[in-house]
C-alpha positions as CSV (number, residue, x, y, z in Angstrom):
1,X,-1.9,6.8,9.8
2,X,-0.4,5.8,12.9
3,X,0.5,2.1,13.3
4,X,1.7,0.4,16.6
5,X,5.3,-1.1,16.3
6,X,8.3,-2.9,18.5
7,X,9.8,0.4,20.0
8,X,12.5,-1.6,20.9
9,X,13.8,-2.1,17.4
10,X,13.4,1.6,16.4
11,X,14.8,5.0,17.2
12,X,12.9,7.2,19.3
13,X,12.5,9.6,17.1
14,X,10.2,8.2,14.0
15,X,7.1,8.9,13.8
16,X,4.7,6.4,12.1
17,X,2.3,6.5,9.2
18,X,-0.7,5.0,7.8
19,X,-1.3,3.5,6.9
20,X,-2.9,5.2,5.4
21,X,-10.8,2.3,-0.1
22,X,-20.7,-20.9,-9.7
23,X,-20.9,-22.2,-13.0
24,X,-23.5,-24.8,-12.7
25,X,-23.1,-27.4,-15.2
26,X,-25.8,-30.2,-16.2
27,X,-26.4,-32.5,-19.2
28,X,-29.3,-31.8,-22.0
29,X,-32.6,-32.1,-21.4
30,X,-33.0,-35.0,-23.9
31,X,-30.7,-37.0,-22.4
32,X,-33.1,-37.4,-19.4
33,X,-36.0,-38.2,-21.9
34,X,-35.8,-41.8,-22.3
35,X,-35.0,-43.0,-19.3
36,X,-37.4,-41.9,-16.7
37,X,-38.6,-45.0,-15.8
38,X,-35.6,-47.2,-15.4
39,X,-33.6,-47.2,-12.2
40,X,-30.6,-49.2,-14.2
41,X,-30.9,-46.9,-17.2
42,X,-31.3,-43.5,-14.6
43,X,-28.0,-44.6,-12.8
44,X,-26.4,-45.4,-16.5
45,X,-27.2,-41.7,-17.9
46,X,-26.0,-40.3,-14.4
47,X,-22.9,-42.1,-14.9
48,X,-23.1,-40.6,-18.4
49,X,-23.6,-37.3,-16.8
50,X,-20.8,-37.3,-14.7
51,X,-18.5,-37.6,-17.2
52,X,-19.9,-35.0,-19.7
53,X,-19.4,-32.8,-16.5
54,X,-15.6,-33.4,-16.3
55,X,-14.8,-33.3,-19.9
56,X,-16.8,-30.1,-19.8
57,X,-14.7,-28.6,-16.9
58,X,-11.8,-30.3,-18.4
59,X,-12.4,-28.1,-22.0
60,X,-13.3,-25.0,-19.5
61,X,-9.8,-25.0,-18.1
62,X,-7.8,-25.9,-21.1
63,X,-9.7,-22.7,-22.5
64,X,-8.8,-20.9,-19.7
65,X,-5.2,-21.8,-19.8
66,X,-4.8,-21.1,-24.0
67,X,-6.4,-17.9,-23.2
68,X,-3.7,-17.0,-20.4
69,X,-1.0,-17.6,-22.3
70,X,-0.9,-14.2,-23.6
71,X,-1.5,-12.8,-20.6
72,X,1.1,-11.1,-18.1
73,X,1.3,-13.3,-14.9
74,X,2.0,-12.2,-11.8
75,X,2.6,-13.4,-7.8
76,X,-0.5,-11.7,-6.5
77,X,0.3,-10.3,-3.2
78,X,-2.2,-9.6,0.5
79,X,0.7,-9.5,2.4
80,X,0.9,-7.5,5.3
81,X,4.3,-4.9,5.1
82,X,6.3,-2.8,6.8
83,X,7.8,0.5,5.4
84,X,10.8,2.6,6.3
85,X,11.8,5.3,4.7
86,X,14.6,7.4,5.4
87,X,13.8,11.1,4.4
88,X,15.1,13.4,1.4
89,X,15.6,16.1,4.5
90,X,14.3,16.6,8.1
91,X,11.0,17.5,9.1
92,X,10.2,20.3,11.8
93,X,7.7,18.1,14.0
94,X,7.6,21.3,16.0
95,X,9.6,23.8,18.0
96,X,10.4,24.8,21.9
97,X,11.0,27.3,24.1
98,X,14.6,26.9,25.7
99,X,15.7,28.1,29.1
100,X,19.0,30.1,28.8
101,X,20.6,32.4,31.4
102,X,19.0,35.4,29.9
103,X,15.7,34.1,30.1
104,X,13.0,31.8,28.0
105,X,13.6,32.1,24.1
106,X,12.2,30.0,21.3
107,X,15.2,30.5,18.3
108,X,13.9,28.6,15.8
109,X,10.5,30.3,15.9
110,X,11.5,34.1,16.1
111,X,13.4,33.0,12.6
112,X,10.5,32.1,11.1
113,X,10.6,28.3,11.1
114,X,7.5,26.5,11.2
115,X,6.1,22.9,12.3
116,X,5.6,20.9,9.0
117,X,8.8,23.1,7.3
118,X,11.9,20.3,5.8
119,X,15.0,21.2,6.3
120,X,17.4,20.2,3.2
121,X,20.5,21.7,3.9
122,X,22.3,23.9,6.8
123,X,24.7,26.3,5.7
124,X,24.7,24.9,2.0
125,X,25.7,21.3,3.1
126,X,22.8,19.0,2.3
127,X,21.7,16.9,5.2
128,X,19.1,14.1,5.6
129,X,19.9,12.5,9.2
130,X,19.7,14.0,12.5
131,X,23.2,13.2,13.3
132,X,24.0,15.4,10.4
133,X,22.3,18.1,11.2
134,X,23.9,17.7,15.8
135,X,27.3,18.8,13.3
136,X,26.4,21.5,11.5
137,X,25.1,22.6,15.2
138,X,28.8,21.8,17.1
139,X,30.2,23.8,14.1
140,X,27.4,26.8,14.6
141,X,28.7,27.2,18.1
142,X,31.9,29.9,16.8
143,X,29.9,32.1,14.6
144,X,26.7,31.4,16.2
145,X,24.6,31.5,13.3
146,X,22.6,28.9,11.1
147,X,21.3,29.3,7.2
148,X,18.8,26.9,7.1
149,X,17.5,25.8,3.5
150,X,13.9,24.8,3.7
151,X,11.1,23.7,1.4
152,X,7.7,24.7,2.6
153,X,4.8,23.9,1.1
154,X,6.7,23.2,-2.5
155,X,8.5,26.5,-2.1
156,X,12.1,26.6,-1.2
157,X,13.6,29.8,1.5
158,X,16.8,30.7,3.3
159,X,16.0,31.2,7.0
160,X,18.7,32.5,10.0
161,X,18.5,30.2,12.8
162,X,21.4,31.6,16.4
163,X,21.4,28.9,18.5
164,X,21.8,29.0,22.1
165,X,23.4,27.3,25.4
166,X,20.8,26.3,27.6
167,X,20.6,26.3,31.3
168,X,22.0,22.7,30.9
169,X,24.9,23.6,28.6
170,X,23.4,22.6,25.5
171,X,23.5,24.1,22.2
172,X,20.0,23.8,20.7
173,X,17.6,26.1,17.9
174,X,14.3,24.5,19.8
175,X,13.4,22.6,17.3
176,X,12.0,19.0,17.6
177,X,13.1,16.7,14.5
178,X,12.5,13.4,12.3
179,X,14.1,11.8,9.9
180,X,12.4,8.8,9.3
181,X,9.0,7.4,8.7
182,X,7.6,3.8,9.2
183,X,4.2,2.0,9.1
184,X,2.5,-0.8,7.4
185,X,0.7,-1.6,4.4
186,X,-0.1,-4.6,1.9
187,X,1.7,-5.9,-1.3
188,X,-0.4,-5.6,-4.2
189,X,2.3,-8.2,-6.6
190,X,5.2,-9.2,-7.6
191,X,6.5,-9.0,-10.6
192,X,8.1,-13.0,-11.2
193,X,10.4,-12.2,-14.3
194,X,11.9,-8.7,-13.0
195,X,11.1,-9.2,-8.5
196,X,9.9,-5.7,-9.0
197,X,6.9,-5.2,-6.8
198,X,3.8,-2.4,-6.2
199,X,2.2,-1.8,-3.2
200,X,-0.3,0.7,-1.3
201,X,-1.8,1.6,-4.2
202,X,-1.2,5.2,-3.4
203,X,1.0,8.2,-2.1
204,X,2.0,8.3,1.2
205,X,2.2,12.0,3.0
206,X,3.9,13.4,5.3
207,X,1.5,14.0,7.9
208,X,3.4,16.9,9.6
209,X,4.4,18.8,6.1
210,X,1.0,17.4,4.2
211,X,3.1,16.4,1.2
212,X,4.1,13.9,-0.8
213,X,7.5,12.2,1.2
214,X,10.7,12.2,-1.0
215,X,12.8,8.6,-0.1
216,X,16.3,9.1,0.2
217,X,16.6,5.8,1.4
218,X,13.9,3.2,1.8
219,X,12.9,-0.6,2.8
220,X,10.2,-2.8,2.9
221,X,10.4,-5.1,6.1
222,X,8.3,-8.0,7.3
223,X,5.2,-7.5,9.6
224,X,3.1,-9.6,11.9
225,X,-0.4,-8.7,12.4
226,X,-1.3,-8.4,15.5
227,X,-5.2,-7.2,15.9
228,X,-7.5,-5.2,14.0
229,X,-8.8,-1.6,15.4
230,X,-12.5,-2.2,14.2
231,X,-14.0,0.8,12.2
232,X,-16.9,3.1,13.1
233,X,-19.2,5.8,11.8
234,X,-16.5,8.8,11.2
235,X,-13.3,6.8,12.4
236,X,-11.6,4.6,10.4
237,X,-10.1,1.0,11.8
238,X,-6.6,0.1,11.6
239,X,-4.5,-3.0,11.8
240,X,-2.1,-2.9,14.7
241,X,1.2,-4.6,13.7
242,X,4.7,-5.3,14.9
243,X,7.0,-4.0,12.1
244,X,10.4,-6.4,12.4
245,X,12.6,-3.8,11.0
246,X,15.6,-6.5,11.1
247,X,13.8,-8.4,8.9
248,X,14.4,-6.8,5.1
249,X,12.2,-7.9,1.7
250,X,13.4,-5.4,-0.5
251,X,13.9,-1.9,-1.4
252,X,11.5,1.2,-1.8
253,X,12.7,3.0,-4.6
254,X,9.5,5.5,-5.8
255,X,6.6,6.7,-3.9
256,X,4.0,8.8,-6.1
257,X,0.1,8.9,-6.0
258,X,-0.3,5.4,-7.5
259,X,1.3,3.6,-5.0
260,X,5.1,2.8,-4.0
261,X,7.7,0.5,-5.6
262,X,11.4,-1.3,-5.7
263,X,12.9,-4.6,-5.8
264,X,11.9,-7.6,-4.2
265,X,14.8,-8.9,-2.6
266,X,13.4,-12.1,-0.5
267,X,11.8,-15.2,-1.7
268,X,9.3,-15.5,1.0
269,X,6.6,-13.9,-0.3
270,X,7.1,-15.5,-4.1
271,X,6.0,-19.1,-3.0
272,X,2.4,-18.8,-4.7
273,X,0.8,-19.7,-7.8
274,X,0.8,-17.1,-10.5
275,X,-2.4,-15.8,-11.7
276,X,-3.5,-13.4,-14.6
277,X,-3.5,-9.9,-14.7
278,X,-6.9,-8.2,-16.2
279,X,-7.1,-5.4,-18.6
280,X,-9.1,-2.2,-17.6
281,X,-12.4,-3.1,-19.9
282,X,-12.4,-6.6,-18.7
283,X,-13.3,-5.5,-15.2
284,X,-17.2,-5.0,-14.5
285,X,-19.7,-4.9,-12.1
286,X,-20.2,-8.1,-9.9
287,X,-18.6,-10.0,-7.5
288,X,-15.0,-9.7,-6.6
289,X,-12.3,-10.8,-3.5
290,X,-9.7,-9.0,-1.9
291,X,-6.9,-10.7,-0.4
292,X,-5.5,-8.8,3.0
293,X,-3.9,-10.5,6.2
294,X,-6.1,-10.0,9.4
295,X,-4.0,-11.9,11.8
296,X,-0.4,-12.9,12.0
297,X,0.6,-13.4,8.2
298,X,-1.7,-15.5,7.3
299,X,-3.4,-14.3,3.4
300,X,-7.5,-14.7,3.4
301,X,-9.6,-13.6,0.7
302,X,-13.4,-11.6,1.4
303,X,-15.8,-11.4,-0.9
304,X,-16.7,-7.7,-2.3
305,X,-19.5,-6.6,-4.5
306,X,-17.9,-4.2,-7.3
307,X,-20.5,-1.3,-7.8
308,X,-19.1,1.3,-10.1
309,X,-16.4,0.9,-13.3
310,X,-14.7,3.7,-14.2
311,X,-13.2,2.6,-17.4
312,X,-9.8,5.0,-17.1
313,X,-8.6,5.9,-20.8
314,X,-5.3,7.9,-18.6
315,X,-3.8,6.9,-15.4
316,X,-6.0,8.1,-12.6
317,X,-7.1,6.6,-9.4
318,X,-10.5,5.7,-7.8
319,X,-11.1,3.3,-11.4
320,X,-13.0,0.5,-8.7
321,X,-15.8,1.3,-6.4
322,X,-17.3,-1.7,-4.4
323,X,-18.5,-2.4,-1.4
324,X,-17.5,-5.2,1.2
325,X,-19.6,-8.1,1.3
326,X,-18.1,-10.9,3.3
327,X,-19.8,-11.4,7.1
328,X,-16.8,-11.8,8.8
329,X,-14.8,-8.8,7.4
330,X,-17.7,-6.6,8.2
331,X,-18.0,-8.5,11.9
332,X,-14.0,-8.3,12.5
333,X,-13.3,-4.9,10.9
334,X,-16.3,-3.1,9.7
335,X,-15.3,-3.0,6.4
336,X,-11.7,-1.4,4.8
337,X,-9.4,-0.5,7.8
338,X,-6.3,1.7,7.4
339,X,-3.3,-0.9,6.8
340,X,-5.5,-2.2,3.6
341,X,-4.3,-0.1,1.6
342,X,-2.4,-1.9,-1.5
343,X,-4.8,-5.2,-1.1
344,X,-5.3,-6.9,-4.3
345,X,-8.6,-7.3,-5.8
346,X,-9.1,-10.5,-8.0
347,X,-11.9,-11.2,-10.2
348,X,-12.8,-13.8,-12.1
349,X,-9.2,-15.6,-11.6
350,X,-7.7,-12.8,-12.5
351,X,-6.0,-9.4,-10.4
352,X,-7.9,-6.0,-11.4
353,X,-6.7,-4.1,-9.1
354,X,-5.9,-2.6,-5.5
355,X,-7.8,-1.2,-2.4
356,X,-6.6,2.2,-2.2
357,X,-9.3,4.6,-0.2
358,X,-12.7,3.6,1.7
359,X,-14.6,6.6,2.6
360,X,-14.5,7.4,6.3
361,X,-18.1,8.2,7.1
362,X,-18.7,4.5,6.1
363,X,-15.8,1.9,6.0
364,X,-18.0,-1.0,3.7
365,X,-17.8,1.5,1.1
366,X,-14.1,1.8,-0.9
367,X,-12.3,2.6,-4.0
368,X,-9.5,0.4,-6.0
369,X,-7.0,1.2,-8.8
370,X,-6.5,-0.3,-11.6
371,X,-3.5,-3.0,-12.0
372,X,-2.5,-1.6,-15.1
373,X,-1.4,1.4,-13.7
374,X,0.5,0.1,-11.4
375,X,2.0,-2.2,-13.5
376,X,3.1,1.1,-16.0
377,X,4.7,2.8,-12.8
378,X,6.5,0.1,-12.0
379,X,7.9,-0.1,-15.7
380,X,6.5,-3.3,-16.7
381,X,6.1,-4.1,-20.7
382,X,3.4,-6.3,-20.4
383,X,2.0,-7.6,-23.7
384,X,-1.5,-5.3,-25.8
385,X,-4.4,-6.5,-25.2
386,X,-5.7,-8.5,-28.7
387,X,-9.0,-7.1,-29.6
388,X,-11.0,-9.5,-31.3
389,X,-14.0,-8.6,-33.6
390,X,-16.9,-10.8,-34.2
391,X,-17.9,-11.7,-38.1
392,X,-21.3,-12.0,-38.4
């Protein structure tokens, strides 16, 4: 899902993707009882009431507290992110006819190579950059000829590529190339004892080969939000972001359907307060928050309304359906926009989950996965859930 970035701090050829779903407390009714008709006595018992209201709260978050000490804490994330990823091989963004002296030819495709093909290697030396590949051309030039190894759709070929010297004396195959990938998304957490992070919530494809992209290389870099595409019927919204690719978090170390990972490397998104994580059966039906950056970096929570719960006994996605809620989301957005993706949901003080899909004929309506398997992907031991049985 296309994202607009600083061209200036880029190369000119990456491509970009995605992005791309009151506790009311009052005092006994006796206590009320005998003084009815006293003003003196009415102000004494609400004096009485306030503080059986805050030792009440007080015993409410010192329960709270005992009960999260078994729990696994993390830095809950929102933040908006740029990735980068340098790819496992080139992708064939498409081919080209070239003008030679012996007329119009189109190498590449009369030797079978396709748009959305990846090149891994070129004459058995395994490349991954562009630059690598301008090499294996230069050295092409004496024997004219080019084995290209290529992986298309999950199947991997040998394909004979003779470049040729165009009118302008240049060596080519036709073939338009990338190497790289960048776009934004949002940090689900941080891990605070390991500064291992998850994010997205899910894969991200190559939208040219339509398959899961293998990182040779990646980064997560800071973004600044700059406006929000607002959704419609059949089109999602996206954020629109300036990806500061000299400014580097951390590492991306594994992309797979349940999000993408690595190593925090920067404080500056740690400087929050920890909070709970929540076990699959503890999440229901009910009210629920998402936090998500609209503009610049700044981290805002909107109210959602959790609709469906599928209680996951194996990793799977789509465990959350809900449905956005808050005014000004649905007034600024529309709902889930692309860019989302990766937002954490908190409930009752504690993180569920992450915004991972919305459904594209209506943006209000979304999906979320669970935080515990993220938390499993990303290879965190965090402590069984203690089952406790009621004695009658």
């Amino acid at each position: 899902m296309n994202q607009k970035i600083n061209k200036n701090r880029f190369l000119i050829h990456t491509i970009l993707i995605f992005v791309f779903s009151l506790l009311s407390i009052s005092a006994p009714a006796q206590t009320y009882v005998w003084a009815q008709s006293n003003n003196d006595q009415l102000l004494h018992i609400d004096e009485k009431r306030k503080i059986y209201e805050v030792s009440t709260k007080q015993a409410e978050r010192t329960a709270s507290k005992k009960q999260n000490q078994n729990r696994y804490m993390l830095i809950p994330g929102g933040d908006a992110i740029g990735i980068k990823i340098q790819t496992d091989g080139l992708v064939v963004v498409d081919t080209y006819l070239v003008n030679t002296e012996g007329g119009t030819i189109n190498p590449a495709k009369e030797a079978g190579v396709m748009k959305g093909d990846m090149i891994l290697a070129v004459n058995n030396q395994k490349i991954s950059t562009i630059e690598e590949y301008k090499e294996q051309l230069m050295l092409a030039k004496e024997n004219n000829q080019m084995i290209l190894t290529i992986n298309r759709q999950g199947k991997t070929e040998n394909i004979t590529v003779h470049p040729v010297i165009s009118t302008e004396g240049v060596c080519t195959t036709g073939l338009y190339l990338r190497d790289k990938l960048a776009g934004i998304g949002t940090l689900t957490f941080i891990d605070p004892n390991t500064n291992k992070y998850g994010a997205l919530g899910h894969e991200i494809i190559d939208q040219d080969t339509n398959q899961l992209v293998n990182i040779k290389n990646g980064e997560i870099i800071n973004s600044n939000v700059l406006s929000v595409r607002k959704a419609t019927t059949g089109k999602p919204g996206e954020k629109v972001a300036d990806i500061l690719f000299d400014e580097k978090l951390g590492t991306l170390e594994k992309n797979n359907k349940y999000g993408v990972y690595g190593l925090m490397q920067s404080n500056e998104m740690s400087q929050k307060d920890l909070i709970p994580m929540a076990y699959i059966n503890e999440v229901k039906k009910g009210p629920a928050q998402i936090l998500t950056v609209l503009n610049g970096n700044k981290i805002e929570a909107f109210d959602i309304e959790i609709t469906e719960v599928n209680v996951q006994s194996e990793k799977a996605i789509k465990g959350i359906k809900y449905t956005v809620t808050d005014p000004r989301l649905l007034e600024e957005t529309g709902g889930i926009v692309q860019g989302m993706s990766g937002s954490p949901i908190i409930q009752d003080g504690k993180i569920i989950g992450a915004v991972t899909h919305v459904l594209v004929h209506d943006s209000t309506l979304g999906y979320g996965i669970f935080i515990e398997w993220m938390l499993q992907e990303v290879g965190i031991e965090y402590p069984a859930q203690k089952m406790v049985t009621k004695v009658a």
